[in-house]
FILUM-546336 format. One record per residue (C-alpha): residue in three letters; x, y, z. Coordinates in Angstrom, 1 decimal. Last residue first. Layout:
+---------+--------+--------+--------+
: residuo :      u :      v :      w :
+---------+--------+--------+--------+
:     ALA :      X :      Y :      Z :
...
+---------+--------+--------+--------+
% end
This chain:
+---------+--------+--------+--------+
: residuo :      u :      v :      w :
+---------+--------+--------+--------+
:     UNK :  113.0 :  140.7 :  180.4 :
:     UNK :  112.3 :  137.9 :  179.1 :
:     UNK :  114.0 :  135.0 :  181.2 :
:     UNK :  117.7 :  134.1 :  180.8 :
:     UNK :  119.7 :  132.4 :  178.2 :
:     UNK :  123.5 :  132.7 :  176.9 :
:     UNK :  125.2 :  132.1 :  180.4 :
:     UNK :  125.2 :  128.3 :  180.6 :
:     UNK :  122.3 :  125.2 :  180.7 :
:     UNK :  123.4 :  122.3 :  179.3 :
:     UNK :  120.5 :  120.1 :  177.6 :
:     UNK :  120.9 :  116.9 :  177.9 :
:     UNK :  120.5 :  114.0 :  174.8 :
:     UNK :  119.2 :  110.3 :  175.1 :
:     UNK :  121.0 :  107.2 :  172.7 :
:     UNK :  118.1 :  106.1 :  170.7 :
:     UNK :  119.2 :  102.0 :  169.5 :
:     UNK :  117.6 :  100.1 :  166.8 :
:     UNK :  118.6 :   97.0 :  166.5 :
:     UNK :  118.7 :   95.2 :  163.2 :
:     UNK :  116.9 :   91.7 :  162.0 :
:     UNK :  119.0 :   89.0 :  160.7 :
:     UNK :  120.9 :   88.0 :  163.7 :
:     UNK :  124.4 :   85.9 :  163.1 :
:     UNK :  125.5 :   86.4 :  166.7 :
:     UNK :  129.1 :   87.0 :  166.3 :
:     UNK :  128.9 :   89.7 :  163.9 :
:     UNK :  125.7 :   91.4 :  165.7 :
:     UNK :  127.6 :   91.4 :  168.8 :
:     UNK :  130.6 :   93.1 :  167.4 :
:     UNK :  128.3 :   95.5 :  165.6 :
:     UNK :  126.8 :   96.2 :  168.6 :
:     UNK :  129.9 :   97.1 :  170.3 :
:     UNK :  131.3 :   99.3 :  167.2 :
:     UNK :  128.4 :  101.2 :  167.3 :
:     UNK :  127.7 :  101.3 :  171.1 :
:     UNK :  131.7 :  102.9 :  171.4 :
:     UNK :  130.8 :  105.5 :  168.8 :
:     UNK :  127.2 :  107.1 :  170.4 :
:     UNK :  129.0 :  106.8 :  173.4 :
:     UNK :  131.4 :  109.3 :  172.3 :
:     UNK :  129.5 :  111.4 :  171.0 :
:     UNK :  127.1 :  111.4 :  173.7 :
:     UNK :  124.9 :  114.7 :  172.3 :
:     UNK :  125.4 :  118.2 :  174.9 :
:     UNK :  122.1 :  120.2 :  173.8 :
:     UNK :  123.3 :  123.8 :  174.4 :
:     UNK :  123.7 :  126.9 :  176.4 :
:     UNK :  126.6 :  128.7 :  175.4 :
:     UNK :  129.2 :  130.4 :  177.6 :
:     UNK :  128.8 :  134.3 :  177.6 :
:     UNK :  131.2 :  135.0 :  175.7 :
:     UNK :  132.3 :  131.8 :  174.1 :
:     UNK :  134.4 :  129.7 :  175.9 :
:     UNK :  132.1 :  126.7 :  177.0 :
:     UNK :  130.9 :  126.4 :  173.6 :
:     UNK :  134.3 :  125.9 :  172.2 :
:     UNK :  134.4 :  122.0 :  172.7 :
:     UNK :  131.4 :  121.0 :  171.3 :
:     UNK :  128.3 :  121.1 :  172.9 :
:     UNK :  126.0 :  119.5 :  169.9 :
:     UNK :  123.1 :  122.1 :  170.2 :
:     UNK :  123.0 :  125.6 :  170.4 :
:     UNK :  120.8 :  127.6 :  172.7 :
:     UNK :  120.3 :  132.1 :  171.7 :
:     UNK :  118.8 :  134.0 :  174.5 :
:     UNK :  117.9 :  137.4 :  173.2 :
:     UNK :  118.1 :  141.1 :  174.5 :
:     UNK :  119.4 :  140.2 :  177.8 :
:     UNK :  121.1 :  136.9 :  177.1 :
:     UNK :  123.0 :  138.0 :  175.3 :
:     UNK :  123.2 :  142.0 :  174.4 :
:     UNK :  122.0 :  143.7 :  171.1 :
:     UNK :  124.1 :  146.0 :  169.3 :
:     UNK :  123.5 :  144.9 :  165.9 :
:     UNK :  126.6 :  143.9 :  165.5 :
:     UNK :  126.9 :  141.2 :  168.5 :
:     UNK :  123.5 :  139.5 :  167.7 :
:     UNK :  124.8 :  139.0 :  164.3 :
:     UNK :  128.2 :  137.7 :  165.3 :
:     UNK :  126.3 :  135.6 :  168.3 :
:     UNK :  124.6 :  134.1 :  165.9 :
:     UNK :  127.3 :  133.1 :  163.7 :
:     UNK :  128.8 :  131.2 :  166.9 :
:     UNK :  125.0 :  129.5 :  167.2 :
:     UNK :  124.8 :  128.2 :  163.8 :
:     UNK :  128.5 :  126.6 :  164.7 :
:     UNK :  126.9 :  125.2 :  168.0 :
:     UNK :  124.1 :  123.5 :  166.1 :
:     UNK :  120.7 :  123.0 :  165.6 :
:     UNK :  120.1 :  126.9 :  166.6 :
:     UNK :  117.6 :  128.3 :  169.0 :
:     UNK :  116.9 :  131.8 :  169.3 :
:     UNK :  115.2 :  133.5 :  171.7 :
:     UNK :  113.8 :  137.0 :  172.2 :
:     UNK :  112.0 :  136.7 :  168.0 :
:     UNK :  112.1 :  140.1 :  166.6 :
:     UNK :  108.4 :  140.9 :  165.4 :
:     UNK :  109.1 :  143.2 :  162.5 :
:     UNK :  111.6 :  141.1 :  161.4 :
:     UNK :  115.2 :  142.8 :  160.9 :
:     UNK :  116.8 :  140.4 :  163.7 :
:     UNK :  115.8 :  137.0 :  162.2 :
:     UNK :  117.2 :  138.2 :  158.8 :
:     UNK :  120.6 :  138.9 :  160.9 :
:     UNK :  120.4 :  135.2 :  162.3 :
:     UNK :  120.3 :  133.6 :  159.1 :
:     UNK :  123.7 :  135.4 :  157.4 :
:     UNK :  125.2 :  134.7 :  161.1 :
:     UNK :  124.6 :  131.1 :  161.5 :
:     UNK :  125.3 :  130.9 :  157.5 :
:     UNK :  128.7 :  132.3 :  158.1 :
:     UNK :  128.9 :  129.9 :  160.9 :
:     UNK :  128.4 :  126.5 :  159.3 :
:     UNK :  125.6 :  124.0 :  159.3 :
:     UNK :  124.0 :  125.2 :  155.9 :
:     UNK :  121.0 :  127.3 :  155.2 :
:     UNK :  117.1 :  126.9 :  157.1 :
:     UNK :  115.6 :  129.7 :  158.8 :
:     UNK :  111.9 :  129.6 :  160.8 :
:     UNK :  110.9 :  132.6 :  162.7 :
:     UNK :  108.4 :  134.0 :  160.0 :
:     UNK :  106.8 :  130.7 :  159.6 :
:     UNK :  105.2 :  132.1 :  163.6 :
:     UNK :  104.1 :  128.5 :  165.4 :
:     UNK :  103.3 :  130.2 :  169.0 :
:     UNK :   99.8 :  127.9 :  169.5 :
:     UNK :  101.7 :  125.8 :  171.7 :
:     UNK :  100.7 :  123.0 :  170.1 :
:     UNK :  102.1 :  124.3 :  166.8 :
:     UNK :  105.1 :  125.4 :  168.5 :
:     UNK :  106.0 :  121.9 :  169.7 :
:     UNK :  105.3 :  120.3 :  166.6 :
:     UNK :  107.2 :  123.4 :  164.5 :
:     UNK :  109.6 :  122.4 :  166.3 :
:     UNK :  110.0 :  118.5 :  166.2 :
:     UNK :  109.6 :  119.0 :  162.3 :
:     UNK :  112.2 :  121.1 :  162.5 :
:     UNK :  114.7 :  118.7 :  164.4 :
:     UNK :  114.8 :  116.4 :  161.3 :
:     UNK :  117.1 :  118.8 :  159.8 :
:     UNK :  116.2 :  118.4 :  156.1 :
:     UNK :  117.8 :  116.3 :  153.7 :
:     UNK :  117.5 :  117.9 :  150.0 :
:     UNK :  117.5 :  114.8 :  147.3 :
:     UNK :  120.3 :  115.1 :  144.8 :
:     UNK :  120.8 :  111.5 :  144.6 :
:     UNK :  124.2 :  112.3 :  146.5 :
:     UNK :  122.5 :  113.9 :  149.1 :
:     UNK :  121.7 :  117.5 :  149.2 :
:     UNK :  121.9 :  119.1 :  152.9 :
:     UNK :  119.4 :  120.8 :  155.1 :
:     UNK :  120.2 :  123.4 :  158.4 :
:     UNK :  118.5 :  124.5 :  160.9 :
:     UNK :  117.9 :  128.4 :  162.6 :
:     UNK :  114.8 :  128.0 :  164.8 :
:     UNK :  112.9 :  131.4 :  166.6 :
:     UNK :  111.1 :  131.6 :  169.6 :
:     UNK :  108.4 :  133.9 :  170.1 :
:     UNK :  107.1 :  133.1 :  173.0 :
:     UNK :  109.9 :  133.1 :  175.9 :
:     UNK :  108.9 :  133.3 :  179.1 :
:     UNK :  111.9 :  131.9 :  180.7 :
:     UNK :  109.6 :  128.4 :  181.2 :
:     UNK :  109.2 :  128.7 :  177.7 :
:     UNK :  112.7 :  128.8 :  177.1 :
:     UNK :  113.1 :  125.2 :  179.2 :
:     UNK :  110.3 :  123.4 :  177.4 :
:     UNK :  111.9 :  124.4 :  174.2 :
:     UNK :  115.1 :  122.8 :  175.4 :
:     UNK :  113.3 :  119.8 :  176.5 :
:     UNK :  111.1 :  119.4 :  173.6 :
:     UNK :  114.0 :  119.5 :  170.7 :
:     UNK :  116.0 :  116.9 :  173.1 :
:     UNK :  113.3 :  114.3 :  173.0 :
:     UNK :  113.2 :  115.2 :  169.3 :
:     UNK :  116.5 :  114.5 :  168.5 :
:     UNK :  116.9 :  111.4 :  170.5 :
:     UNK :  120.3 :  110.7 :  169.1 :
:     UNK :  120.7 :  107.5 :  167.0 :
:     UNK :  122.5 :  103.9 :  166.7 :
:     UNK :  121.2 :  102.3 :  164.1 :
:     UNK :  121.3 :   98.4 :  163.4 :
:     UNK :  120.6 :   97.2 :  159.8 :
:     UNK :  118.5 :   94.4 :  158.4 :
:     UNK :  115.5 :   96.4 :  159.2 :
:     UNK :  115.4 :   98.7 :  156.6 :
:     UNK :  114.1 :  102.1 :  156.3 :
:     UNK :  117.7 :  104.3 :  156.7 :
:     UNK :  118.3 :  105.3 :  159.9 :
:     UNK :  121.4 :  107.8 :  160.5 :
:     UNK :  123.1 :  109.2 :  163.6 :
:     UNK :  125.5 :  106.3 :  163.6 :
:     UNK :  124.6 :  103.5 :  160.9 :
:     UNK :  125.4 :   99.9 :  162.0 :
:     UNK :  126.4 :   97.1 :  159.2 :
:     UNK :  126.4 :   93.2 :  159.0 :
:     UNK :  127.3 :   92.1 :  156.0 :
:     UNK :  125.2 :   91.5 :  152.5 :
:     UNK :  127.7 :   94.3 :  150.8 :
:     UNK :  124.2 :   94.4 :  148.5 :
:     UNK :  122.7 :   96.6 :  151.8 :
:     UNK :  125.4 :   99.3 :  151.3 :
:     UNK :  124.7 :   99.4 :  147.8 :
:     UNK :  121.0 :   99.9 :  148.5 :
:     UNK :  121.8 :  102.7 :  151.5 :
:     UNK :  124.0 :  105.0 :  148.6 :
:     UNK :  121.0 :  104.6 :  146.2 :
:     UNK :  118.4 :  105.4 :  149.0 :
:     UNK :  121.1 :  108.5 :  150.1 :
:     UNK :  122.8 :  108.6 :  153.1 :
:     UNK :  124.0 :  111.0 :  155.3 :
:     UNK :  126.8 :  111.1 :  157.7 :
:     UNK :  128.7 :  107.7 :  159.7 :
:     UNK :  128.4 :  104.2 :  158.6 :
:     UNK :  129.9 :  101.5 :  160.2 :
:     UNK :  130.9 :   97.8 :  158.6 :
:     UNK :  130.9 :   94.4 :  158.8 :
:     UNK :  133.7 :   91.4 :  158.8 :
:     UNK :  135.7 :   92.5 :  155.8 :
:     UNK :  137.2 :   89.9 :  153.1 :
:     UNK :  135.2 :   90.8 :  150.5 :
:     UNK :  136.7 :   94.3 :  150.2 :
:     UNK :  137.3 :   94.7 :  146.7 :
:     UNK :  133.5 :   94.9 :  145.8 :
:     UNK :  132.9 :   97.4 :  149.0 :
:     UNK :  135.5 :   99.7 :  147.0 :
:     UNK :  132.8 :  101.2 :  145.3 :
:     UNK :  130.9 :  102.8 :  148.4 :
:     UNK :  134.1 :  105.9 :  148.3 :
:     UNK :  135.8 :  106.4 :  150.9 :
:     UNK :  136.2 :  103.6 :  153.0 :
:     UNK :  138.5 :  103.9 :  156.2 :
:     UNK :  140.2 :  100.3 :  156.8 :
:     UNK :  139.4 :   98.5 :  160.1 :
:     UNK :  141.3 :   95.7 :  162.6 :
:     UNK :  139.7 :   95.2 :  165.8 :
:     UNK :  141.7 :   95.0 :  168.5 :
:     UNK :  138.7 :   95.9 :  170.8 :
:     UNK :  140.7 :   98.9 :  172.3 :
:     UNK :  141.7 :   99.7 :  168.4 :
:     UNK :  138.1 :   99.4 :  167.4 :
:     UNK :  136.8 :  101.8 :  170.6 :
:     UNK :  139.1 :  104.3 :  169.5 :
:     UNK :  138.9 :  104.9 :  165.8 :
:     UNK :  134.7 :  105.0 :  166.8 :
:     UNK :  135.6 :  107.6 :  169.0 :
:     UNK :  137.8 :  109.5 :  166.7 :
:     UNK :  134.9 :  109.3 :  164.3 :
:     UNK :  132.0 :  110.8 :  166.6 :
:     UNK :  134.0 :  113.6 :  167.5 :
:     UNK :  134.7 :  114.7 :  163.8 :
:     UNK :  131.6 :  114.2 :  163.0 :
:     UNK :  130.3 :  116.9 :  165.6 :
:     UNK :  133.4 :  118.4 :  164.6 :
:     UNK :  131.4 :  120.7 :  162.2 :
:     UNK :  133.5 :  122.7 :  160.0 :
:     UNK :  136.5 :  120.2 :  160.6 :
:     UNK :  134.3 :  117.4 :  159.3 :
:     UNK :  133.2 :  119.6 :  155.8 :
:     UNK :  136.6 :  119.8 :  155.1 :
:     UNK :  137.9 :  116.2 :  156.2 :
:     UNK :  134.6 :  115.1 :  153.6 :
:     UNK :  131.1 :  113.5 :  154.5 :
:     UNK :  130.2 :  109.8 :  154.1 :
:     UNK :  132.1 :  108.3 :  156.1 :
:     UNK :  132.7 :  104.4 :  155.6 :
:     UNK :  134.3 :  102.3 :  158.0 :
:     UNK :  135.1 :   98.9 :  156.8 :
:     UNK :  135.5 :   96.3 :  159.6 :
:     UNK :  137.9 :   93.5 :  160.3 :
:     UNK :  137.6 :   91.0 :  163.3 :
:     UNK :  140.4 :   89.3 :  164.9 :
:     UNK :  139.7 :   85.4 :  164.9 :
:     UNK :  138.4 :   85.1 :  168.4 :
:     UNK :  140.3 :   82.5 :  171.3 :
:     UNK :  136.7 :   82.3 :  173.7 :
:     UNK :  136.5 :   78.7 :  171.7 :
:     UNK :  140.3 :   77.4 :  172.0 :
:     UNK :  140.3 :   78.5 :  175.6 :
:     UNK :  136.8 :   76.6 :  176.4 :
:     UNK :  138.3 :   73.5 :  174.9 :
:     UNK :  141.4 :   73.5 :  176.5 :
:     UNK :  139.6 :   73.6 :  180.1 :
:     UNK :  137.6 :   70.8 :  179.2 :
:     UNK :  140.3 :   68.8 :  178.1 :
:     UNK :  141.9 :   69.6 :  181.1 :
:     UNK :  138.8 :   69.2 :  183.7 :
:     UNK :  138.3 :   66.0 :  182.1 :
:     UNK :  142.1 :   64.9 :  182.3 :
:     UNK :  141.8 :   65.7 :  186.2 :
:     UNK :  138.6 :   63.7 :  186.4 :
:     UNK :  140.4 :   60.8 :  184.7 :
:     UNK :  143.8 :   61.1 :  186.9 :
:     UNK :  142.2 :   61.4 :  190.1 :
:     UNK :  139.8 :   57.9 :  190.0 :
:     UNK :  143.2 :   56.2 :  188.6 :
:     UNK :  144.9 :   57.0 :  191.5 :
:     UNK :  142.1 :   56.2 :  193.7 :
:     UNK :  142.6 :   52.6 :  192.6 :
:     UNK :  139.5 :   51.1 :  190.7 :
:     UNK :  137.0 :   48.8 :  191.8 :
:     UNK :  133.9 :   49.7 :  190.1 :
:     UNK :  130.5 :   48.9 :  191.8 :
:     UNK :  130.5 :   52.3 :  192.9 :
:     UNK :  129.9 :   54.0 :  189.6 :
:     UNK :  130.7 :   57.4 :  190.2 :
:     UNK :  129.1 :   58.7 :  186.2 :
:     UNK :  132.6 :   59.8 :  185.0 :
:     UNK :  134.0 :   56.6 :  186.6 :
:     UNK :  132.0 :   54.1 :  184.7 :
:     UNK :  132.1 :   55.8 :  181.9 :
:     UNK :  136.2 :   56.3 :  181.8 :
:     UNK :  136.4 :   52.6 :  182.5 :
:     UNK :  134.3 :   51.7 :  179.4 :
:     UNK :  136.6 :   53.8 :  177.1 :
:     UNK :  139.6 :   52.1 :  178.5 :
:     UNK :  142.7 :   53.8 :  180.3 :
:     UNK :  145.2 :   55.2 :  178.6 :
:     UNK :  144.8 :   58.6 :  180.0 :
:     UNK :  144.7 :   60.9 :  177.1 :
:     UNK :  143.1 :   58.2 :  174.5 :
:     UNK :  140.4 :   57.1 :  176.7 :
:     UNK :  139.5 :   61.3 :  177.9 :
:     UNK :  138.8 :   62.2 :  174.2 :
:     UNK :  136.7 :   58.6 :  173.7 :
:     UNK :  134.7 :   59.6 :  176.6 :
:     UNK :  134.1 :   63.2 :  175.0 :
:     UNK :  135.2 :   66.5 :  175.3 :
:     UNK :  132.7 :   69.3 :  174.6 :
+---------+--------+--------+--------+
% end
């Protein structure tokens, strides 16, 4: 704050003077002129002060994705996330540079923090935590708690949608998922099965027989889907963990001339953009993409300024959209 001294030197009147008339001294016989002018210069200074303080030093962030273009434009789930992270930085002003690959943190000493986005290995998530800067993972949370993590209630949103197919009747509900290999060659399963088999277990409906795991694309939607149709008991739902499993379901559903929703209800999950054209519309979790980006970016704005040492860990909740590809058992 401005001091005496501050207000001495701008107005030319003594240090002693300025006391006296900062604290309303009545015993001091001053003009009124001079009462004006140092409450004037103390509103000034204080004034200048504030703006100088709320003036920030434009921040500069690494963004690091850990997937490739290809594999983003066969699921634009991370290609939704990413544009709006790209947004909420340039509406922030904040200055960021796209990092490839985790060995260009040693060049980039000069960078404020930095978002994550995809999966991440244990040797991938120990670099990241010798970059020693603040750093928020979307959709991922690695077992630290320097970092903040901004997440999708996955399981909240497995429970709802097989809350809703049992209230169709459904019982023998199937679950197409997907698992990746990280870089340390470690298989990453789709935490949503373990939310499934949960749920069916209590159920008493758990059938391993109605459980598929491949990749998140459509081919293996459809590949997956057709081995579901061939059991002996043919599940009457299906529910995919994610709309591109759910397009190749639709395929297999399609060929083997069964009919949607009357035959089998199939749910996706992500609601991106083509869900609401397919014939009939999918039914699907809709995730908060894009608030899932703008919390990101603010929380690591906050956590820059603020200097914390312990992360935040933030669940962002998921709805499920109810459209034309589910109905009760007939």
């Amino acid at each position: 704050m401005a001091t005496i001294k501050d207000i001495a030197d701008r107005t030319g009147f003594s240090t002693a003077t300025v006391s006296r008339v900062l604290n309303y001294d009545d015993t001091l016989n001053v003009q009124e002129e001079t009462r004006k002018k140092i409450f004037e210069t103390a509103r000034e200074l204080q004034y200048q002060l504030k703006e100088r303080k709320s003036r920030k030093r434009r921040l500069a962030v690494g963004v690091y994705y850990s997937y490739t273009r290809e594999e983003e434009l066969r699921d634009i789930y991370y290609l939704t996330v990413r544009l709006a992270v790209e947004r909420k930085l340039e509406a922030e002003n904040i200055e960021y540079r796209q990092i490839q690959n985790l060995e260009e943190l040693k060049d980039l000493a000069g960078l404020d923090g930095l978002l994550c986005l995809g999966t991440f290995s244990r040797s991938m998530v120990r670099q990241i935590e010798a970059f020693g800067k603040p750093t928020v993972f979307l959709d991922a949370m690695p077992k630290s708690d320097r970092f903040d993590c901004v997440v999708n209630d996955l399981a909240g949103s497995v429970e709802a949608v097989l809350d809703y197919l049992t209230e169709l009747g459904h019982r023998k509900i199937a679950f197409i998922g997907g698992y990746e290999v990280d870089r340390d060659g470690e298989e990453v399963y789709d935490s949503r099965i373990v939310a499934y088999k949960e749920y069916m277990d209590r159920t008493g409906e758990f059938r391993e027989s109605l459980v598929r795991l491949g990749r998140f694309t459509p081919e293996d939607g459809y590949v997956l889907c057709r081995e579901l149709l061939e059991e002996k008991e043919r599940p009457t739902a299906v529910f995919a963990s994610n709309d591109a499993l759910a397009v190749g379901c639709y395929r297999a559903i399609s060929e083997k001339g069964l009919q949607i929703p009357g035959d089998m209800s199939v749910v996706g999950y992500n609601d991106i953009s083509v869900a609401n054209y397919l014939v009939p519309s999918l039914t699907t979790v809709r995730l908060h993409m894009e608030l899932l980006g703008e919390e990101a970016v603010r929380i690591l704005e906050e956590h820059i300024a603020s200097g914390r040492e312990i992360g935040l860990k933030i669940i962002v909740p998921a709805r499920l959209i109810v459209r034309g590809s589910t109905g009760r058992v007939k």
